[in-house]
C-alpha positions as CSV (number, residue, x, y, z in Angstrom):
1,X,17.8,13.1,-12.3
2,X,17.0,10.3,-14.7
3,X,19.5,7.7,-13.1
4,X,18.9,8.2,-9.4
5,X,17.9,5.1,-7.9
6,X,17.0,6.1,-4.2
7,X,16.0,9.1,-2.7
8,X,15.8,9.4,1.3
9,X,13.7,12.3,2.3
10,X,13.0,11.0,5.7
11,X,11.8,13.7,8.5
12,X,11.4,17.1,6.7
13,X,8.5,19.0,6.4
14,X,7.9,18.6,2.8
15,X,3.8,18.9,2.0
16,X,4.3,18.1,-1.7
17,X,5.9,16.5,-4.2
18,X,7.2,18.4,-7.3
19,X,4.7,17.0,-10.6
20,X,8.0,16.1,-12.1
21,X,9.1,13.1,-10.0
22,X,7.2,10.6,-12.6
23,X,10.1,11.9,-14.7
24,X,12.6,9.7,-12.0
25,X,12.9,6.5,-14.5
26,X,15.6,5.3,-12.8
27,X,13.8,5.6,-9.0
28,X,14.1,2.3,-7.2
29,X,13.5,3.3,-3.6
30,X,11.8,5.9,-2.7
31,X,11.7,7.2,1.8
32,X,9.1,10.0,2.4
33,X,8.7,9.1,6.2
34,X,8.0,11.8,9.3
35,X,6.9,14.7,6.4
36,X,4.1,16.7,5.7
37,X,2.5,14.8,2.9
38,X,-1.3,15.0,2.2
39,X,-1.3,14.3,-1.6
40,X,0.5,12.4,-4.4
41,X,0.9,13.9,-7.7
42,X,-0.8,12.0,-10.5
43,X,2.7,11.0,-11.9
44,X,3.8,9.4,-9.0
45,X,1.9,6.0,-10.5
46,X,4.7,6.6,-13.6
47,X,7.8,5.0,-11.6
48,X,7.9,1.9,-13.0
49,X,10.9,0.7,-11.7
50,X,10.6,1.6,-8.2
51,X,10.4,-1.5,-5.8
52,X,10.2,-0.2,-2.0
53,X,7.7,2.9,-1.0
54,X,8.0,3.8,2.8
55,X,5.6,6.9,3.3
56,X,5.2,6.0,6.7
57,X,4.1,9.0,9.2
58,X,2.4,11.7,7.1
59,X,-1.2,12.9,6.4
60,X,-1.8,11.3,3.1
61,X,-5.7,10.8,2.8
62,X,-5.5,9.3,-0.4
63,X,-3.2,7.2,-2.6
64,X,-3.4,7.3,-6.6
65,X,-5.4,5.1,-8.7
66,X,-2.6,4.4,-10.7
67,X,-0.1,2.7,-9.2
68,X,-0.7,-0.7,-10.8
69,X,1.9,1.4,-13.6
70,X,4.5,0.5,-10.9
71,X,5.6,-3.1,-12.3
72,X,8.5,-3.3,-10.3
73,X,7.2,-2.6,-7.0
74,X,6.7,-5.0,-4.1
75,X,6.3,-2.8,-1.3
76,X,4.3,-0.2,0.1
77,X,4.4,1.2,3.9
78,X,2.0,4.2,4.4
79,X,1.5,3.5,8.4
80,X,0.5,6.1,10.0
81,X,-1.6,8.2,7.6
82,X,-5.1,9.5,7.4
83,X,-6.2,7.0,4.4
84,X,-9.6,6.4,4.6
85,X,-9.5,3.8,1.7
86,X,-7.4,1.4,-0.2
87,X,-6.8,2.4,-3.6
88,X,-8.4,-0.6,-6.4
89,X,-5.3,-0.7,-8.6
90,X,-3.4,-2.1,-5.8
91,X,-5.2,-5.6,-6.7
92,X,-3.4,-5.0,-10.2
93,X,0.4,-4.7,-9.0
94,X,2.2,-7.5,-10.5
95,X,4.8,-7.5,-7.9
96,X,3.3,-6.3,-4.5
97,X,4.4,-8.8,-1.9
98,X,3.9,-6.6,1.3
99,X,1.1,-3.8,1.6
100,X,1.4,-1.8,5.2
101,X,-1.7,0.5,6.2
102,X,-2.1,0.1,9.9
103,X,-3.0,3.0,11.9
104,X,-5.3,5.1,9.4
105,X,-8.9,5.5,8.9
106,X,-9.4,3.0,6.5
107,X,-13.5,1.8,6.6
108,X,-13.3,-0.3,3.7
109,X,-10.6,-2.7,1.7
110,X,-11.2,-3.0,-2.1
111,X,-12.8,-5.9,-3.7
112,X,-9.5,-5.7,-6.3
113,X,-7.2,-6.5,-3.6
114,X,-7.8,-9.8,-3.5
115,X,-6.8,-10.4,-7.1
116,X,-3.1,-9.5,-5.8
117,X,-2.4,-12.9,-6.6
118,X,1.8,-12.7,-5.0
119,X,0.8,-11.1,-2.0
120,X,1.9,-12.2,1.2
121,X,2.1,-9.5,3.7
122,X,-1.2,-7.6,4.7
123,X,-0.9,-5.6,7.8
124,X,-3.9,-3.2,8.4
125,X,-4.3,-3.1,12.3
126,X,-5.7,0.2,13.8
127,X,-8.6,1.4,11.3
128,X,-11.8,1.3,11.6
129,X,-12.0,-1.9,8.8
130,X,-15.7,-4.0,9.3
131,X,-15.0,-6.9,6.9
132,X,-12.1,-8.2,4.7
133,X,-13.3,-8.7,1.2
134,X,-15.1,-11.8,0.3
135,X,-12.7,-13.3,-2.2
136,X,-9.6,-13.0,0.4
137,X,-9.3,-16.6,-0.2
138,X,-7.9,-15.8,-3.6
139,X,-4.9,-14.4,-1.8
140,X,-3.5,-18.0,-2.0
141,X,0.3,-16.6,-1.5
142,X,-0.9,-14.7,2.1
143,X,1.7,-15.4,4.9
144,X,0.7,-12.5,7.4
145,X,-2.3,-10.8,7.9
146,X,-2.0,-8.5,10.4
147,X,-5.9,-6.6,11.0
148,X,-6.3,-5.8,14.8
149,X,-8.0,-3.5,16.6
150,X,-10.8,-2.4,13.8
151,X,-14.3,-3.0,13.5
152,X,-14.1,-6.8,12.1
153,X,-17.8,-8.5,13.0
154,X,-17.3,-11.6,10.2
155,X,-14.7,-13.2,8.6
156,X,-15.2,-14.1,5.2
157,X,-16.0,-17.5,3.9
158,X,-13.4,-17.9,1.7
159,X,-10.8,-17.3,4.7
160,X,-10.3,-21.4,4.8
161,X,-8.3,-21.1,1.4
162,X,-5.2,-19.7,3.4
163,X,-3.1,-22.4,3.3
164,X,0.0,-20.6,3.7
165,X,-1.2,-18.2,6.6
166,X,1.0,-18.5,9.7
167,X,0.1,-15.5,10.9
168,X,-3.5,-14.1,11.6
């Protein structure tokens, strides 16, 4: 299946991918929504061109540490989860311009995400998050950061440098 470019998968009760789906080359969009998934396989970070990831609703706990392969994509939706943290090569995706975690278990966000230098959309309300990282500020294209109801006792210094932020 070299030259299918989107794959809708939403509400089944699928608890795995197949190893071979880095194989996809052609993959654009990708909808794993209301399934069973706990796990990505290590060759998921090998579709390049895919663009939009919605794995929204599912029991993922982790995410790969190679996604920054993905050039192409520039957004990520895994609501709903059981992530507990924020993979580093996400600071390292050229194109990721809206990253959605709310409603997991995430306790801590990567230092790495702030050198995401075109993102703009940050929603992360409903962990258990205590502090953003201290170079936010470096986020210079941030429209939207969404990060209510978690554990949030500072903000960092370097919040002022959110020009662009119109919504907080």
């Amino acid at each position: 299946m070299t030259v299918l470019k989107e794959v809708n998968l939403v509400a089944n009760k699928l608890n795995s991918l197949p190893d071979r789906i880095g194989l996809m080359c052609s993959l654009e969009r990708l909808e794993l929504c209301n399934n069973q998934l706990e796990v990505l396989p290590i060759t998921f970070g090998g579709l390049a061109r895919l663009r939009k990831i919605d794995m929204e609703c599912n029991g993922m706990r982790i995410l790969p540490e190679n996604l920054n392969n993905m050039l192409m994509c520039d957004t990520i939706n895994v609501n709903n989860n059981k992530l507990i943290r924020l993979p580093r090569c996400l600071g390292a995706m050229p194109s990721l311009t809206s990253l959605s975690a709310a409603k997991n278990r995430i306790t801590y966000i990567p230092q790495e995400l702030s050198s995401c230098s075109v993102l703009r959309i940050l929603r992360l309300g409903g962990n258990k998050i205590p502090f953003l990282p201290d170079n936010i500020g470096n986020c210079r294209k941030l429209r939207e950061i969404c990060i209510d109801y978690n554990d949030l006792r500072v903000l960092p210094m370097t919040f002022y440098k959110l020009k662009k932020l119109k919504l907080f």
